[in-house]
Each structure stands twice: as structure tokens, then as C-alpha cells.
MIROBA-515250 format. One record per residue: residue in three letters; x, y, z of N, C-alpha, C, CB in turn. Coordinates in steps of 0.02 Angstrom, whole numbers, plus 32768, in hexadecimal, padded with zeros to 4 digits. Glycine has a CB too. Layout:
N
ALAXYZXYZXYZXYZ ...
This chain:
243
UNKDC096277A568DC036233A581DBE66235A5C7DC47620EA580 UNKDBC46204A5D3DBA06208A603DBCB61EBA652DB6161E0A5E9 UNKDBCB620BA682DBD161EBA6C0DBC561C7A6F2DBD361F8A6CE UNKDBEB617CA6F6DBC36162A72ADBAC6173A75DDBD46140A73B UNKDB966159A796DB87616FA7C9DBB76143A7F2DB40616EA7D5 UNKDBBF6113A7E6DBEE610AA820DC386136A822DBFE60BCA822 UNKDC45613BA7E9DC8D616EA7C6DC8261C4A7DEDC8A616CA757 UNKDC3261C4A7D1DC276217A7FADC2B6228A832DBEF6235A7F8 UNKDC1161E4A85FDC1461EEA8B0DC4561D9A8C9DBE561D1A8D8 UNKDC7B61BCA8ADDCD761A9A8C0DCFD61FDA8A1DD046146A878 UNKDCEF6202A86EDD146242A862DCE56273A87EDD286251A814 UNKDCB2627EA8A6DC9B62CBA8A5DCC562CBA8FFDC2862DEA89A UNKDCB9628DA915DCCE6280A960DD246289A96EDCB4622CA975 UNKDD366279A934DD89628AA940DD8962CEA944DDC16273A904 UNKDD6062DEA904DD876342A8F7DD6F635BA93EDD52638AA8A2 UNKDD2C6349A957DD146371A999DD49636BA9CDDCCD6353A9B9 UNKDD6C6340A9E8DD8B632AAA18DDC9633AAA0DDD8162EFAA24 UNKDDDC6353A9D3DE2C6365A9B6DE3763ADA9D4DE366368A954 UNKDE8663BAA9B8DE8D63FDA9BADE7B641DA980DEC8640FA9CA UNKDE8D6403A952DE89640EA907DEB76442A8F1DE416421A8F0 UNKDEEB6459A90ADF136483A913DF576483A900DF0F648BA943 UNKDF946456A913DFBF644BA903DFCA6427A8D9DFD26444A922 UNKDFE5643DA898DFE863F6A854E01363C1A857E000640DA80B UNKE04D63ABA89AE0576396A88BE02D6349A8CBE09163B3A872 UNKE00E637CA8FDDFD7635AA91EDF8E6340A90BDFCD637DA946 UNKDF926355A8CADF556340A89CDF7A6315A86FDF2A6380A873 UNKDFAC631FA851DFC462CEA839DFBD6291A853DFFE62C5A834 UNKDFD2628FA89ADFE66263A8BCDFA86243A8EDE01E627EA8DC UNKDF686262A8F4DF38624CA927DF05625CA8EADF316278A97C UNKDEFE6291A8C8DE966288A8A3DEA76284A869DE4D62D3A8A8 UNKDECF6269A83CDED86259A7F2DEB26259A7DCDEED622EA7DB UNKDE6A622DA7EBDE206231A7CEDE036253A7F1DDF961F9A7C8 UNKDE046281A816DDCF629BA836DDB362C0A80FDDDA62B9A86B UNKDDC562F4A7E3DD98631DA7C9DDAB630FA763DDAA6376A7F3 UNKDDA162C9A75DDD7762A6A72DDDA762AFA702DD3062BEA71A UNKDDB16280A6C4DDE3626DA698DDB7627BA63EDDFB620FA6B1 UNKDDF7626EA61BDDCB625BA5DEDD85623FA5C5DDE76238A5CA UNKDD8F6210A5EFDD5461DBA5E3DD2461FBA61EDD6C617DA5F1 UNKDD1A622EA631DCDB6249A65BDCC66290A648DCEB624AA6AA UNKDCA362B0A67DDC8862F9A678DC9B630BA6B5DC3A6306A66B UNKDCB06341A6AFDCA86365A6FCDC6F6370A71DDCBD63A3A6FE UNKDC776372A76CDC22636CA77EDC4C6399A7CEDBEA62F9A787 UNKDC0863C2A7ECDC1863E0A81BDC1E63C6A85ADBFA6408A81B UNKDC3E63BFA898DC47639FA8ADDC0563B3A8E2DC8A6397A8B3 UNKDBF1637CA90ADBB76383A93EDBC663A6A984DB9E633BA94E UNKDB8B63D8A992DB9563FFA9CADB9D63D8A9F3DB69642AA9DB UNKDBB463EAAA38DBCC63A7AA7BDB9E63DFAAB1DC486394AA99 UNKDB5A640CAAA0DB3B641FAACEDAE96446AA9EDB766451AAFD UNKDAB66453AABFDA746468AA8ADA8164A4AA83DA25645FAAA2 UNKDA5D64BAAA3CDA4E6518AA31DA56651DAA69DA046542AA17 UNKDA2D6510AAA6DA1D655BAAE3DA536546AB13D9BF6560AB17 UNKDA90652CAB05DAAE6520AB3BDADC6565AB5ADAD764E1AB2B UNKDAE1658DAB12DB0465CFAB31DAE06601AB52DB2365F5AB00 UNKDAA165F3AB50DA66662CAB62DA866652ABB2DA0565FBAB71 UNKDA88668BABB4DA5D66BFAB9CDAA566DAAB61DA3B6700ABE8 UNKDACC66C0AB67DB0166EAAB57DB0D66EDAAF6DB4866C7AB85 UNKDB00669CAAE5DAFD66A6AA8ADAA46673AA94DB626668AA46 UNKDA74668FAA83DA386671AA6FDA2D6641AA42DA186697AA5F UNKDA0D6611AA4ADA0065CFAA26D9EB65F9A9EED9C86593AA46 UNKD9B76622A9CED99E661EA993D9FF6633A978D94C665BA981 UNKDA1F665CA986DA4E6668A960DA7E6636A951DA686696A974 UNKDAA06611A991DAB765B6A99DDAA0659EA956DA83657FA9E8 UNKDA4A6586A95EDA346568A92CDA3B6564A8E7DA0E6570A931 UNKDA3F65B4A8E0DA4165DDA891DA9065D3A875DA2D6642A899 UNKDAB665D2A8B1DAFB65DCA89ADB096586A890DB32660DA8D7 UNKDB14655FA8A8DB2B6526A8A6DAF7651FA86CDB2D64F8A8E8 UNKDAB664FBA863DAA364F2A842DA90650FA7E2DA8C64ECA86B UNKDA9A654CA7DCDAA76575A78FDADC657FA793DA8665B7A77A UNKDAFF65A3A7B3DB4B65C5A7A4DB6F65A3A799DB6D65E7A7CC UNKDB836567A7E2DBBC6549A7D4DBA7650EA7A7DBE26536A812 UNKDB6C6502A793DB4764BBA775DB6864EDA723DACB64A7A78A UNKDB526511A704DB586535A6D8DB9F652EA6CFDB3D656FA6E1 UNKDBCE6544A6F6DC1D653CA6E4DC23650DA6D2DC4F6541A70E UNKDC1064CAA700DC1C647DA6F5DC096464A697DBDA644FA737 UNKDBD56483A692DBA7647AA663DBC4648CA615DB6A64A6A679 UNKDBDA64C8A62ADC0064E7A5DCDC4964CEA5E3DC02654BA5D0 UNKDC7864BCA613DCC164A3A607DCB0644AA5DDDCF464A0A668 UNKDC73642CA604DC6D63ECA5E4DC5463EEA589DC3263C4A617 UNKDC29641FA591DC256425A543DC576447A50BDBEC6447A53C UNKDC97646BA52DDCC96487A503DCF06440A519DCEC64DCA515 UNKDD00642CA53FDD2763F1A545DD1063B0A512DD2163DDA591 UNKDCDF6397A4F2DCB56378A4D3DCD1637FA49ADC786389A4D9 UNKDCE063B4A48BDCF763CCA43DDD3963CDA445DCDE6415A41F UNKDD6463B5A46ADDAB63BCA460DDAC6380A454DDDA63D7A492 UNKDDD96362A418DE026334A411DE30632FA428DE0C632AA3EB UNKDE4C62F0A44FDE8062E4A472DE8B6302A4BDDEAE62F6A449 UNKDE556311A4D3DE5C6325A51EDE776304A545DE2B632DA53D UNKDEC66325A563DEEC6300A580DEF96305A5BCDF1762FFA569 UNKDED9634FA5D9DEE06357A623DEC46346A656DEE06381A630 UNKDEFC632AA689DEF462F1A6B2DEAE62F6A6EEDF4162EAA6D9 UNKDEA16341A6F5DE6D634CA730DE61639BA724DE8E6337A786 UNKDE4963BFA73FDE2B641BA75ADE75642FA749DE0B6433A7CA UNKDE98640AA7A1DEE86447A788DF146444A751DF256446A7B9 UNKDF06640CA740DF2E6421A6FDDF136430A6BDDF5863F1A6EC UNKDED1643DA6BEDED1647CA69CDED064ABA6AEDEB16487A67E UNKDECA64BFA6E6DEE3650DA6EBDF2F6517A6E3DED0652DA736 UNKDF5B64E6A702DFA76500A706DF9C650CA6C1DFEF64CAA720 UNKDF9864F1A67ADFA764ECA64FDF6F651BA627DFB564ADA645 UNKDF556534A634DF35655FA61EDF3B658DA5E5DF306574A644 UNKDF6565A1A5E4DF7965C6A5BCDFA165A3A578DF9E65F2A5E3 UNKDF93655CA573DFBA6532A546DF756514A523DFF564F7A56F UNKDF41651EA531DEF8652BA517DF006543A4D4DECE6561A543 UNKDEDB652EA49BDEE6654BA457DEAF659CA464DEC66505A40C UNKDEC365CAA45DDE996609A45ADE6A6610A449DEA7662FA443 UNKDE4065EFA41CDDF465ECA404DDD865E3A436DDDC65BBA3D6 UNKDDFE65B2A477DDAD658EA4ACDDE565BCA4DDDD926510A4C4 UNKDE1A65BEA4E1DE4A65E1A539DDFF65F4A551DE986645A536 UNKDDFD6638A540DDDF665EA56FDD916638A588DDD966AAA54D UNKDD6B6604A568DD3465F1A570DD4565BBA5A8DD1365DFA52F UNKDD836580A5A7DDA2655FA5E3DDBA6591A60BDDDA6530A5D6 UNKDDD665A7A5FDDDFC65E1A63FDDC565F3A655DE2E662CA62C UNKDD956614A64CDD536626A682DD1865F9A6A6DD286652A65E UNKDD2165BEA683DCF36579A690DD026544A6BEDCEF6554A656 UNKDD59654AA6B2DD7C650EA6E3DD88652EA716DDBE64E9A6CE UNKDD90657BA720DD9C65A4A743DD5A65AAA77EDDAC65DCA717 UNKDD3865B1A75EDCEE65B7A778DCD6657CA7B1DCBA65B0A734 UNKDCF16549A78BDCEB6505A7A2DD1A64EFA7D7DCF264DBA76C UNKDD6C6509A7CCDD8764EDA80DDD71652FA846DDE664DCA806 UNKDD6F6575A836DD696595A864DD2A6593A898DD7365C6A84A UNKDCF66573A882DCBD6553A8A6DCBA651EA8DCDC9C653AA87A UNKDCE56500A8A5DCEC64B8A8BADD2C64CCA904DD10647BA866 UNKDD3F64F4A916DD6D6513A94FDD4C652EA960DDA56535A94B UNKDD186554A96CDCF2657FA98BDCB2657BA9AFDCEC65A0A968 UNKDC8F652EA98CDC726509A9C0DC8F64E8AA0EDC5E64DAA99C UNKDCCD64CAA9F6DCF664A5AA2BDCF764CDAA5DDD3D6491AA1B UNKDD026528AA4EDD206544AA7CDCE46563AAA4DD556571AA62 UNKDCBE6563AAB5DC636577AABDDC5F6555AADFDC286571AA8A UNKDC68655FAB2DDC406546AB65DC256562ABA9DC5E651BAB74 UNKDC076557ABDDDBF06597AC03DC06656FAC33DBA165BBAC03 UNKDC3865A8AC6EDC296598ACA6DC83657FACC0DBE4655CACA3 UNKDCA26572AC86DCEE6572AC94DD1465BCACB7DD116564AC48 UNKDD4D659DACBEDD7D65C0ACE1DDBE65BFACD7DD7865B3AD16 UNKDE0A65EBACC5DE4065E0ACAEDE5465B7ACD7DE64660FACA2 UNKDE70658CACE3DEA56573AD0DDEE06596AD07DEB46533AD01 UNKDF196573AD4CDF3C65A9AD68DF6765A2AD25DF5F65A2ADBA UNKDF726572AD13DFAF654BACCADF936599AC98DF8864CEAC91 UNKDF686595AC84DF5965BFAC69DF476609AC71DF3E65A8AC5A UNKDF3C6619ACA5DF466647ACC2DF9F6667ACBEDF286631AD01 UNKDFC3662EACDDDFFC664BACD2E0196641AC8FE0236639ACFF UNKE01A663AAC5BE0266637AC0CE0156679ABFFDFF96600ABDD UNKDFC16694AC03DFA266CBABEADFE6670BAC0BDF4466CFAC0D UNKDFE466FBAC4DDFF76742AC71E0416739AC69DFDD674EACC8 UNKE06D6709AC3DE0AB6725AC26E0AE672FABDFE0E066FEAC39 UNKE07F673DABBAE06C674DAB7BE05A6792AB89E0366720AB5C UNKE01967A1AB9CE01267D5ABA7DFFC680EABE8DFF967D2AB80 UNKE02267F9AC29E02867FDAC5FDFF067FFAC97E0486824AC5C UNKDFAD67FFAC70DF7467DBACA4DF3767D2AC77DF5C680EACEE UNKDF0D67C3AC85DEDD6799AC60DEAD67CAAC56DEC16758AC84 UNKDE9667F5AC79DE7D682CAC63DE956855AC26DE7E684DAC93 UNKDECE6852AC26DF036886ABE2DEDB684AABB9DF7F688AABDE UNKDEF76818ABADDEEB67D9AB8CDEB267FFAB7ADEE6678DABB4 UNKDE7867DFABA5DE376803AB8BDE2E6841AB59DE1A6817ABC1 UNKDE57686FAB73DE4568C0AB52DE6E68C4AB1EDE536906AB84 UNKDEA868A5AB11DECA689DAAB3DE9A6873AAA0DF246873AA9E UNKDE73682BAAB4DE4F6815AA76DE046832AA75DE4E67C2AA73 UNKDDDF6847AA99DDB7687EAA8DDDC468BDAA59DDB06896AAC7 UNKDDF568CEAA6EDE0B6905AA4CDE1C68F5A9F2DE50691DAA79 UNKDE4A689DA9EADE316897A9AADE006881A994DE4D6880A98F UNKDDD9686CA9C4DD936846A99DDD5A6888A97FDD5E680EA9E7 UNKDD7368BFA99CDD506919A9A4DD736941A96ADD68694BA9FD UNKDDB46919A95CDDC96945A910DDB86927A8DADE156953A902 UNKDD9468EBA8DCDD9B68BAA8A0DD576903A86FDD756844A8B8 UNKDD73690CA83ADD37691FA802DD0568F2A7E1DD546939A7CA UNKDCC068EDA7EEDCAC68CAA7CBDCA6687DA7F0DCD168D4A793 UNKDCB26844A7CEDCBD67FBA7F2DD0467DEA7E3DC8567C1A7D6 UNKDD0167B7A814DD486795A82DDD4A6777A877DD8467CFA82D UNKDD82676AA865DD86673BA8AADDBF6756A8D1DD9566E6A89C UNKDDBB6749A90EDDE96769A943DE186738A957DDC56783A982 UNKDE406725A961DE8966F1A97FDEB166F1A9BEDEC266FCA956 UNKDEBA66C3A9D9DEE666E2AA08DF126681A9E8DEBE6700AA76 UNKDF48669EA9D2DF756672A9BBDFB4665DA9E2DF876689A983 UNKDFDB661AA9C0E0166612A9E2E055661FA9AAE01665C6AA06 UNKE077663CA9BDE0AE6645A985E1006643A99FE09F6694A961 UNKE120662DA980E1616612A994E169661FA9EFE1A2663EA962 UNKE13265EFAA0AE13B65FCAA59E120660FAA7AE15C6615AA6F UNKE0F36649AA5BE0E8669DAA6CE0A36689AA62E10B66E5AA36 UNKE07966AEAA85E03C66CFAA83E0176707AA4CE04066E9AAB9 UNKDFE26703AA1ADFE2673FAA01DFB06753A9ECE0066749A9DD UNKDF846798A9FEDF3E6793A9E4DF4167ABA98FDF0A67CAAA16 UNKDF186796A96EDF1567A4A91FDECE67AAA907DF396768A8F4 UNKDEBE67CDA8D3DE8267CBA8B7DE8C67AAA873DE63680EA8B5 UNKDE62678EA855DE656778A811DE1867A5A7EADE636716A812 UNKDE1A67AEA7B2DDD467C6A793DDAF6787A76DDDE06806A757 UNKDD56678BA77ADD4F6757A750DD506715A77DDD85675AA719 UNKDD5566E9A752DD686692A772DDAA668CA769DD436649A746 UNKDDD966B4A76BDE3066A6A752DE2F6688A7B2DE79670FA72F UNKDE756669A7B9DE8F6648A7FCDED7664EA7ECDE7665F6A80E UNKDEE5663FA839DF416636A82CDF5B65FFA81BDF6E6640A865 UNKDF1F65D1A820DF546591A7E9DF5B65A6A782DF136524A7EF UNKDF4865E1A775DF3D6604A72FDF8F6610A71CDF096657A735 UNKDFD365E1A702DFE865EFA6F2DFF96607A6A7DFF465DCA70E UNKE016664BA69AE0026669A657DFCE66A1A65FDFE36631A628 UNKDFA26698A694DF6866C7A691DF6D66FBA6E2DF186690A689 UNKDF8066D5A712DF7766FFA756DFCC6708A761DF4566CDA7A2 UNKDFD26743A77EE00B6769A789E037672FA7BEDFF367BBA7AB UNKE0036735A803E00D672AA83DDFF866CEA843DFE16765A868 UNKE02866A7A838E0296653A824E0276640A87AE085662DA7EC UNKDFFA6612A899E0126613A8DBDFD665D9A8E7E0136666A90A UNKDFCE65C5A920DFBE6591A938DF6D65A2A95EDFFD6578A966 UNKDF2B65AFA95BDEFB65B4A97EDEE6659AA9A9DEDF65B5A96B UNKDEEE65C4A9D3DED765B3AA1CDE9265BDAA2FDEFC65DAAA4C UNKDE6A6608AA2FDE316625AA2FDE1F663CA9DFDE34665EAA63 UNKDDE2663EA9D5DDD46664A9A6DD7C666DA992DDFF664AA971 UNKDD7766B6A999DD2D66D9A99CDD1266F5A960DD2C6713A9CB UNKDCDF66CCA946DCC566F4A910DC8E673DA908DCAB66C3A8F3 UNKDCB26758A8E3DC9D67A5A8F3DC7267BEA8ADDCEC67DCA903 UNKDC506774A889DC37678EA84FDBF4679AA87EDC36675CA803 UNKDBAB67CBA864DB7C67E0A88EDB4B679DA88BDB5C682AA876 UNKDB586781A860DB24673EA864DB216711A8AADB3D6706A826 UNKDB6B6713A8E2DB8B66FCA905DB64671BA94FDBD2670AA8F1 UNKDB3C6754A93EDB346788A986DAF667B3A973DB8167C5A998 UNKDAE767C1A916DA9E67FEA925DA7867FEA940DA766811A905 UNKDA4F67B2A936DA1567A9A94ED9F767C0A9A4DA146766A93F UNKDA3367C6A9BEDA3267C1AA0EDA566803AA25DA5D6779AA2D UNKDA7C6810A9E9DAA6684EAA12DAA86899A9D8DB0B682BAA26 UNKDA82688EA994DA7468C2A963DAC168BCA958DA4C6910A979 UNKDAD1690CA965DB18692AA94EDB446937A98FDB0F6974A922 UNKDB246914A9C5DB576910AA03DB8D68EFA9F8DB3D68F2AA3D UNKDBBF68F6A9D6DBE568B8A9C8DC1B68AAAA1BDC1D68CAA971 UNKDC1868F6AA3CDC3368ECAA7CDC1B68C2AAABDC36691FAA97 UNKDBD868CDAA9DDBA26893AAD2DBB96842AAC7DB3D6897AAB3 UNKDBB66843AA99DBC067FBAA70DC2A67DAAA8BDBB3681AA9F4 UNKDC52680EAA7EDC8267F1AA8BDC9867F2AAEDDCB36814AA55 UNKDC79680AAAFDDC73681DAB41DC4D67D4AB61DC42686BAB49 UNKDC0E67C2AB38DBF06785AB53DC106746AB48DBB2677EAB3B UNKDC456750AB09DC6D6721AAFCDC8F66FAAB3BDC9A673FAAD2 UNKDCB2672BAB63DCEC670AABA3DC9C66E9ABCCDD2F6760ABE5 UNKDC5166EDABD8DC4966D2ABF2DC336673ABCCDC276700AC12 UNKDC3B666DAB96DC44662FAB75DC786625AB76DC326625AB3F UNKDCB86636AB5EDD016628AB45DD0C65D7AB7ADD46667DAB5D UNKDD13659FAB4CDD356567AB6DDD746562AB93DD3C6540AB44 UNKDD666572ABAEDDC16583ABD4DDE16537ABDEDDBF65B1AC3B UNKDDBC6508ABCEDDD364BAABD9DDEA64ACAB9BDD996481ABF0 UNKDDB664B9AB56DDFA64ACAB16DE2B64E7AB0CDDD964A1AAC0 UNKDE296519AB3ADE5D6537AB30DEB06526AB47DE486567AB45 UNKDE906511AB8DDED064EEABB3DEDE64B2AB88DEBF64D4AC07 UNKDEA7648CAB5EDEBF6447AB30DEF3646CAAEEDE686416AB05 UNKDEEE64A2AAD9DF0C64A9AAAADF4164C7AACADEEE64C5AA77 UNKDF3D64F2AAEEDF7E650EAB19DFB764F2AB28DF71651CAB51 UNKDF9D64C4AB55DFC764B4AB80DFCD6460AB79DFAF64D2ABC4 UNKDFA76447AB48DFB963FFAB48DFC763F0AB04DF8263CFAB63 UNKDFEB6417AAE8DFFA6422AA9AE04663F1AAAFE004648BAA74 UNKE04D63E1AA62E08D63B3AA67E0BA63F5AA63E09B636FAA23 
């Protein structure tokens, strides 16, 4: 079914401006944000151009990724979604919480599509040049993991063990701080599927589509250039202004 436009640019503008994070903070503020029965999912709009990360992630790659990759995720969850009768879930997170309550013929084809789709859809937000931690955050990081540099060198260090593609985490979990890797498009809202269930704060995609073009098989180059994009402003929004 087709999408309005006024319904695309009210829901693409909520999910952008959300956390999209807490389910029970996505009940209560973007119910429609990321599209109902009666719609399609659609990706939400960049809030800066391809070259805004330059030198650090390059527009042709920006371009390639938002536009095929994450367009492609969008693309195949709406056409397995099409064929479900009775599609009842309310937005993104709840299909992932519920994920695993997916009939097994399509799981694994939603699990990698919706996956694909919210983990994007978080990973634009967090992409900006030129921020700085604040002290709020600053001091969170350094009683988690006692200075921001460590910080730095555990999630380097998992973004450097991941095999293959995946995504890197630095999550919230009963309180606590915690870096995690997932393989694939899996996330920690994957209950049934991810070990480590927790709340996203950061999160870096480490499939090569995300970094070759600019960095080959440097994948160190690539997560290294990361801290000079990392939004440190939706970080402190999810951090520290979480209900």
C-alpha cells in the first residue's frame, strides 16, 4: 500500500527526532512513527548532505549506503510484510522485541530486514562532526569504564573482533554501561535472538559496505575516524535524558 506524503513526512520526522530506543518510550511519544498496518516503512531523512562527514566517511559511500543498503532493507521488510496476513505490530520495536514470535518461514528474512532498518535508522542520528562529550557524559562514561579513552579502546577493541559484519554497541543494561557486538543486522532490542538485551546508546556498523570504499580493509582506519563523527549530542540525548 502506498504512502502518503503527508503520513511519510510526520512519521519519518518523529523517528528522526526520537530515541527510538526504549519500548516503553516508543509507546508513549512515536506510536506512528515508524508506520502501522495501513503503511510501509520508509527510511527516515538525513538531517545533513553525503559530504557532510568528509574527510572522515565520504559522500560517494554516505550516498551508496543510505540510498541501496538501507533503501534495500526498507524495501524487502515492506514486501515480506505485504504477504503477512494480519500484521499486527505496532511500529520497528515491536517487531524486534518480538521477534522471535515471527512464524520461521519469514524470522530470519524480518530479523535481518527490520534489523537492517532500525540499526540505520540509529546510526544516521548518531553521525555528526565537530561535537564534544559533555561533562554529564563524560562523567557516566568514566564510572562505567574509568576514562573515556578505556571507553574508546574496549569499543575499538570490539568493533576489531567482530568476524566478518556486524555491528558494535555500547549499551545500557540494568543501569550499567556495556560494550557488545551483535553479527549481521541482529540488535539488542532482538529478544529470543541476542544474548545481551539492553538499551542502545552508540552503535557502529562494521559491515565493509559502511568503510571499503575509503578505507579497503583498514577497518582500524575506519573505526578510529569514527570518534571524529560520533554525535556526542544524541548521545548525551539518549544517555542522559532517558526517562
Amino acid at each position: 500500500m502506498k504512502i502518503s506524503r503527508k503520513t511519510f513526512v510526520k512519521s519519518a520526522a518523529i523517528l528522526a527526532g526520537s530515541t527510538l530506543l526504549n519500548t516503553q518510550k516508543t509507546e508513549a511519544q512515536i506510536t506512528d512513527a515508524l508506520l502501522s498496518l495501513e503503511n510501509d516503512f520508509a527510511i527516515p531523512p538525513l538531517s545533513y548532505s553525503y559530504d557532510a562527514l568528509e574527510p572522515f566517511i565520504d559522500k560517494q559511500t554516505m550516498e551508496i549506503h543510505y540510498t541501496k543498503h538501507h533503501q534495500a532493507y526498507v524495501n524487502k521488510l515492506n514486501e515480506v510484510k505485504a504477504k503477512i496476513a494480519g500484521w499486527n505490530y505496532k511500529n520497528l520495536n515491536d517487531v524486534l522485541v518480538n521477534i522471535n514470535h515471527i512464524p520461521e518461514d519469514i524470522q530470519v528474512t524480518i530479523r535481518n530486514n527490520a534489523g537492517g532498518h532500525y540499526n540505520h535508522s540509529l546510526f544516521w542520528t548518531l553521525l555528526k562532526t565537530n561535537t564534544t562529550p559533555s561533562e554529564k557524559v563524560l562523567k557516566i562514561i568514566t564510572e562505567n569504564f574509568e576514562s573515556l579513552e578505556n571507553f574508546k579502546t574496549f569499543f575499538t577493541k570490539a568493533a576489531m573482533g567482530i568476524f566478518g559484519s556486524g555491528w558494535v554497541w555500547l549499551i545500557q543494561q540494568d543501569g550499567k554501561l556495556k560494550i557488545i557486538s551483535t553479527p549481521n543486522q541482529d540488535n539488542p532490542l532482538m529478544t529470543g535472538i541476542v544474548k545481551d538485551l539492553g538499551t542502545p546508546i552508540i552503535a557502529l556498523d562494521i559491515w565493509e559496505h559502511a568503510y571499503y570504499l575509503k578505507y579497503q580493509n583498514k577497518r582500524a582506519d575506519y573505526v578510529t575516524a569514527f570518534w571524529s563523527v560520533l554525535n556526542w549530542e544524541k548521545v548525551e540525548e539518549l544517555l542522559v535524558n532517558r526517562p
